[in-house]
Backbone bond lengths (Angstrom), bond angles and torsions (degrees), N, CA, C in turn:
res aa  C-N    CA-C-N  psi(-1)  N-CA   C-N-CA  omega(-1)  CA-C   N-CA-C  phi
1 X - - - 1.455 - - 1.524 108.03 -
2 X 1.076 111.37 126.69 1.925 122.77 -166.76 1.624 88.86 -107.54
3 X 1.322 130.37 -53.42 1.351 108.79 177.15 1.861 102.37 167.34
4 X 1.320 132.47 -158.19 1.364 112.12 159.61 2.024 70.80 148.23
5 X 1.671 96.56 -166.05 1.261 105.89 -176.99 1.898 100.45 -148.51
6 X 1.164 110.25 175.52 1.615 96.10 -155.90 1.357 151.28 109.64
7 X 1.537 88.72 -66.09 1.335 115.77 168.69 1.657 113.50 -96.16
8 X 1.383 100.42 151.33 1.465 118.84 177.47 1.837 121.28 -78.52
9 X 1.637 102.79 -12.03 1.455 95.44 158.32 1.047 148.32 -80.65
10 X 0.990 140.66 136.71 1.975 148.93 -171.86 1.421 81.65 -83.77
11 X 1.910 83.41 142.84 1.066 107.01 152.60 1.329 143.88 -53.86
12 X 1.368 138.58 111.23 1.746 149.46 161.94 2.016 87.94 133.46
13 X 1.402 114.76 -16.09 1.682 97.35 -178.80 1.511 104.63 -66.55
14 X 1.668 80.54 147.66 1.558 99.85 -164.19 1.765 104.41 -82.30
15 X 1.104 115.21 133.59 2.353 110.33 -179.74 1.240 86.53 -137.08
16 X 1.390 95.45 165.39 1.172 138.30 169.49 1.867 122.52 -119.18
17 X 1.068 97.95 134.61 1.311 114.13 -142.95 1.670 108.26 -109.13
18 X 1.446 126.39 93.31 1.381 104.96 -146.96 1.653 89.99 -127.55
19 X 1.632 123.09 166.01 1.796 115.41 159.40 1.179 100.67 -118.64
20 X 1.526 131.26 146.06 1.735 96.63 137.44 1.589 91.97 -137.54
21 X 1.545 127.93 -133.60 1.317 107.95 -155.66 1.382 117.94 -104.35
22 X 1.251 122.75 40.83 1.694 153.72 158.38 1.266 118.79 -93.82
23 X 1.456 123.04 -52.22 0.888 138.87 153.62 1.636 112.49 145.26
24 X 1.228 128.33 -135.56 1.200 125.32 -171.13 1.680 128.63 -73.05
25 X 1.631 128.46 151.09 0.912 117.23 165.35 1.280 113.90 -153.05
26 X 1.319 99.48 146.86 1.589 96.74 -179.26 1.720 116.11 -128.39
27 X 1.077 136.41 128.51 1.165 138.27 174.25 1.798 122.02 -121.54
28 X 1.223 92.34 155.80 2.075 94.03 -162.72 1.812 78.99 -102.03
29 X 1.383 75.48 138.56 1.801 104.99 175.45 1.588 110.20 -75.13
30 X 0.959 107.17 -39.02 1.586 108.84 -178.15 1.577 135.01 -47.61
31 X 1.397 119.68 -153.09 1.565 130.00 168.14 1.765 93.65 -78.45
32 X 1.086 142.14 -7.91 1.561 102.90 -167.51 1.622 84.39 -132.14
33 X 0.792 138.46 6.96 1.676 131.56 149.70 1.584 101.20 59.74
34 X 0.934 114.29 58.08 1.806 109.58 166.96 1.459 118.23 -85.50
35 X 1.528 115.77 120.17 1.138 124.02 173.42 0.831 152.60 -102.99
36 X 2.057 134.56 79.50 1.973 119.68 -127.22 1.963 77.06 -119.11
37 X 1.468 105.22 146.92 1.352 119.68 145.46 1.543 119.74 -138.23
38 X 1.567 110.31 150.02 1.167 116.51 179.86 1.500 103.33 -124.59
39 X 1.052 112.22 -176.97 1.918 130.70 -158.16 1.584 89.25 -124.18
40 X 1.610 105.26 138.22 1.080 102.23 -175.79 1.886 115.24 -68.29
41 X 1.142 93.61 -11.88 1.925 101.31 171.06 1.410 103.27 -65.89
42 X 1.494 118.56 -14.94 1.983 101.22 179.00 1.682 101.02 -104.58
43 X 1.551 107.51 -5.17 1.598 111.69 155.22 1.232 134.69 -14.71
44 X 1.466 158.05 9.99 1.316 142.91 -142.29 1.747 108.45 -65.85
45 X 1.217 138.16 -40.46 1.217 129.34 -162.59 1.417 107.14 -172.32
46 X 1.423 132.92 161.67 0.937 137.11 151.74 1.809 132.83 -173.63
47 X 1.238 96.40 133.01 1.231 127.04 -129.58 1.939 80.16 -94.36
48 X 1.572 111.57 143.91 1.769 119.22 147.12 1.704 86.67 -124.40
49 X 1.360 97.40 157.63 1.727 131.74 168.26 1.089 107.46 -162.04
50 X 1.332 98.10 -176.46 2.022 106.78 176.58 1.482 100.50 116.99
51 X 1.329 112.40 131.47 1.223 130.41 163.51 1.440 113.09 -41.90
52 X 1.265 124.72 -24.49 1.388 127.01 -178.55 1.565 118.59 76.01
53 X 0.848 143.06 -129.59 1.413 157.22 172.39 1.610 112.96 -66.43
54 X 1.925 118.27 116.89 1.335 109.32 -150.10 1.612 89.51 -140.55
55 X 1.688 128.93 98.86 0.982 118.94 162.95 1.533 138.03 -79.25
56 X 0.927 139.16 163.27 1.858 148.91 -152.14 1.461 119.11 -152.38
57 X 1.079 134.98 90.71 1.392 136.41 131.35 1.474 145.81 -64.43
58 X 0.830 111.77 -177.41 1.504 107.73 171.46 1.571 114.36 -111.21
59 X 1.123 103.85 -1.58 1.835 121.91 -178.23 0.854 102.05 45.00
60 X 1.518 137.77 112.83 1.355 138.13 172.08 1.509 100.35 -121.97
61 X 1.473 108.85 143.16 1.955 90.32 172.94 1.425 93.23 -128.91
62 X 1.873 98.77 160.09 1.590 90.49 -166.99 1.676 101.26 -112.09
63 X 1.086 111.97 -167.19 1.538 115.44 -172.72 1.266 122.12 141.78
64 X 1.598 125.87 140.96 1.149 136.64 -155.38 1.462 104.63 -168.68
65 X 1.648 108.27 169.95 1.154 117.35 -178.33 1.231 130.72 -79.14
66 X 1.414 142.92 125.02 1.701 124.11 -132.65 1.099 130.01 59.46
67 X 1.256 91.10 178.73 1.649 109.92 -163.54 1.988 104.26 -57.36
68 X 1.730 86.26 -62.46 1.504 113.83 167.92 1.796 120.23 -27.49
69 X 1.273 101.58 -68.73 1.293 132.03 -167.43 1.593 91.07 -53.21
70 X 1.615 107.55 -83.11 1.194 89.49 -170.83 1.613 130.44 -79.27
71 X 1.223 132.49 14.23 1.377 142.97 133.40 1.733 106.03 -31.18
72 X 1.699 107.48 -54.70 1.409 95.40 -153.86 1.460 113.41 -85.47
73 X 1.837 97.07 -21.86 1.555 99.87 169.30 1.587 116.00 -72.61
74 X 1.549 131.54 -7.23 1.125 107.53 -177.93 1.272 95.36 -108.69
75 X 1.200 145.97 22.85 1.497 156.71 162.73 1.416 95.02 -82.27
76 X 1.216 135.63 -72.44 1.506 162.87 -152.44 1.898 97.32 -71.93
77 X 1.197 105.25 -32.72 1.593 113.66 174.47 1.447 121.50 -88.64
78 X 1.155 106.56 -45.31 1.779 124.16 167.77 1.327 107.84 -68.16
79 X 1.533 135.32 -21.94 1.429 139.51 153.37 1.402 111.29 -57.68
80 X 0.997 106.50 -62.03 1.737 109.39 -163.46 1.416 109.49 -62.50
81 X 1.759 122.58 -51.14 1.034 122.27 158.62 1.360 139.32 -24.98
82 X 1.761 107.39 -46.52 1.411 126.90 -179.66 1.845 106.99 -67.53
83 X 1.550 103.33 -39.82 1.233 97.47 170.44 1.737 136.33 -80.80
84 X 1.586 92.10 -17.98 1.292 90.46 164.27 1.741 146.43 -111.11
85 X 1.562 71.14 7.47 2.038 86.68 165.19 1.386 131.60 -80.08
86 X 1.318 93.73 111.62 1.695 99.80 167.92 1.149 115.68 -92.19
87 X 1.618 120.58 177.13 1.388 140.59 175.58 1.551 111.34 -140.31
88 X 1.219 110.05 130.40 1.710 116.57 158.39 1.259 110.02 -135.73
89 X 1.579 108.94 -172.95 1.447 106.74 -156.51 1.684 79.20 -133.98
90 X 1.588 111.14 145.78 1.467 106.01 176.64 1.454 94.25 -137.47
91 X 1.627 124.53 116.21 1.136 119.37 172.55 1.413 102.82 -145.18
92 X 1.562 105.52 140.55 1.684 115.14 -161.19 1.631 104.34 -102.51
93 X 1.597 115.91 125.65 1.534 89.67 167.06 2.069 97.65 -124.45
94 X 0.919 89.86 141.89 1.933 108.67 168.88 1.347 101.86 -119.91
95 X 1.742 94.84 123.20 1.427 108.68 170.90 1.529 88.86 -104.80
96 X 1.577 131.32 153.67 0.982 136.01 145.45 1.931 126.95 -115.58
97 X 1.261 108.54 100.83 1.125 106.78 -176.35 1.973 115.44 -84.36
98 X 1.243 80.15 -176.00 2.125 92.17 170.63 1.269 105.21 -48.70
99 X 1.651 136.22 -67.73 1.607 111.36 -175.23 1.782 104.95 -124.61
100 X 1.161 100.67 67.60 1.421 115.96 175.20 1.156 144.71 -178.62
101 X 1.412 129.91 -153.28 1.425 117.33 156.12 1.722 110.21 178.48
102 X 0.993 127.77 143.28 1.487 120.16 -156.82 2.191 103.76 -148.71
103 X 1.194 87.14 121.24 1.484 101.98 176.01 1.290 130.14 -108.65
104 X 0.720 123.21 115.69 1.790 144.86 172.68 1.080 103.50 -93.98
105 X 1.801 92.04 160.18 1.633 121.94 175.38 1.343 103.56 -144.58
106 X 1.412 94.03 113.39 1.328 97.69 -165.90 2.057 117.78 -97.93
107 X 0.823 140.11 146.05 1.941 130.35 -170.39 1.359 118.18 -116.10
108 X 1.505 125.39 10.61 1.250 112.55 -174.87 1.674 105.28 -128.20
109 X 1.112 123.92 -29.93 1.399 131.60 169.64 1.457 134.31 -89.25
110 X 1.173 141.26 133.97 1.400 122.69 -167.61 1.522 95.35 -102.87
111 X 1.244 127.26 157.14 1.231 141.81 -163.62 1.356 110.08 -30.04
112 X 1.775 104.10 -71.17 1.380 97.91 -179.47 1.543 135.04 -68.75
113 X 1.243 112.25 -27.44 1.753 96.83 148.90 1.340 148.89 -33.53
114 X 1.473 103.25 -51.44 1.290 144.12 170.24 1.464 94.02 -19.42
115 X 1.966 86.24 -76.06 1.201 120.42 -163.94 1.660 111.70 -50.81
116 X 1.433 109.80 -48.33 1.456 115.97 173.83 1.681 94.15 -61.16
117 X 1.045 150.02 -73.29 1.338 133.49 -170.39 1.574 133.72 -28.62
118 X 1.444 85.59 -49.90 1.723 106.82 -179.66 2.021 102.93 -77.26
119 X 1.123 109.49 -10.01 1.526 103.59 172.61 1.328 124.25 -27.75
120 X 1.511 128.38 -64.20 1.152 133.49 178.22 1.242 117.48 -57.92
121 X 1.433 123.51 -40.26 1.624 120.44 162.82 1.386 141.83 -72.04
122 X 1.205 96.44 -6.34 1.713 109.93 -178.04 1.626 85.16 -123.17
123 X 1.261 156.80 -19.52 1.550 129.39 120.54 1.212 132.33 -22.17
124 X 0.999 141.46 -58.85 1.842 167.15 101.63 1.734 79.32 18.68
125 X 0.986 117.10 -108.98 1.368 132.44 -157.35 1.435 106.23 -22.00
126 X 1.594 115.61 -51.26 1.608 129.81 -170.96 1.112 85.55 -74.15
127 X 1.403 149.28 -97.95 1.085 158.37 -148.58 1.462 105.55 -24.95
128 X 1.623 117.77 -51.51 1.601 111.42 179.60 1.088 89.50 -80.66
129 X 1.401 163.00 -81.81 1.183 135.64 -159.38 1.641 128.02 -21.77
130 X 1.292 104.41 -42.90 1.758 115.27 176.25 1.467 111.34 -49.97
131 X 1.427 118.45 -21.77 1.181 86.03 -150.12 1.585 94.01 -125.87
């Protein structure tokens, strides 16, 4: 939970983010178990972003004197690197309902997945809009 207004979660509690055919729900994983759902009629929009998938090193470059040398420094650099690169996944979703709006950060999907996941509900969503 990144923050929003509406909802009864604090910011950094961890939810879970679920649909089925009522519409939305969200519940905090934690010690205080907060539990908000809305109807997809208090639906207004909802948004994925996020850079998606974000790798990190420490960039080291290698190099030395000679041929040798710098062979061993860019061996010795391409090591360290390997050990110190991470990866995360940064993808934002904002739901905005009737008197609110609530933001997540989500770590396992990169945007456009997401997005392929949430298909059927943001179908749903357009669909009542149409009509």
């Amino acid at each position: 939970m990144l923050g929003g207004c509406g909802f009864e979660f604090t910011i950094g509690q961890p939810v879970v983010m679920t649909f089925d055919d009522e519409g939305l729900k969200v519940v905090s994983t934690d010690t205080d178990s907060v539990s908000e759902t809305r109807a997809f009629s208090e639906i207004i929009e909802i948004e994925v972003t996020g850079p998606g998938m974000l790798v990190k090193s420490a960039g080291f470059i290698g190099g030395g004197f000679g041929l040798r040398g710098a062979a061993e420094g860019m061996l010795i650099a391409g090591l360290l690197n390997a050990l110190t690169t991470r990866s995360e996944v940064q993808t934002f979703i904002r739901i905005a309902v009737d008197h609110g709006e609530l933001f997540l950060h989500q770590r396992t999907l990169d945007p456009f997945p997401l997005r392929i996941a949430l298909s059927p509900v943001l179908t749903r969503l357009r669909m009542r809009d149409d009509t």
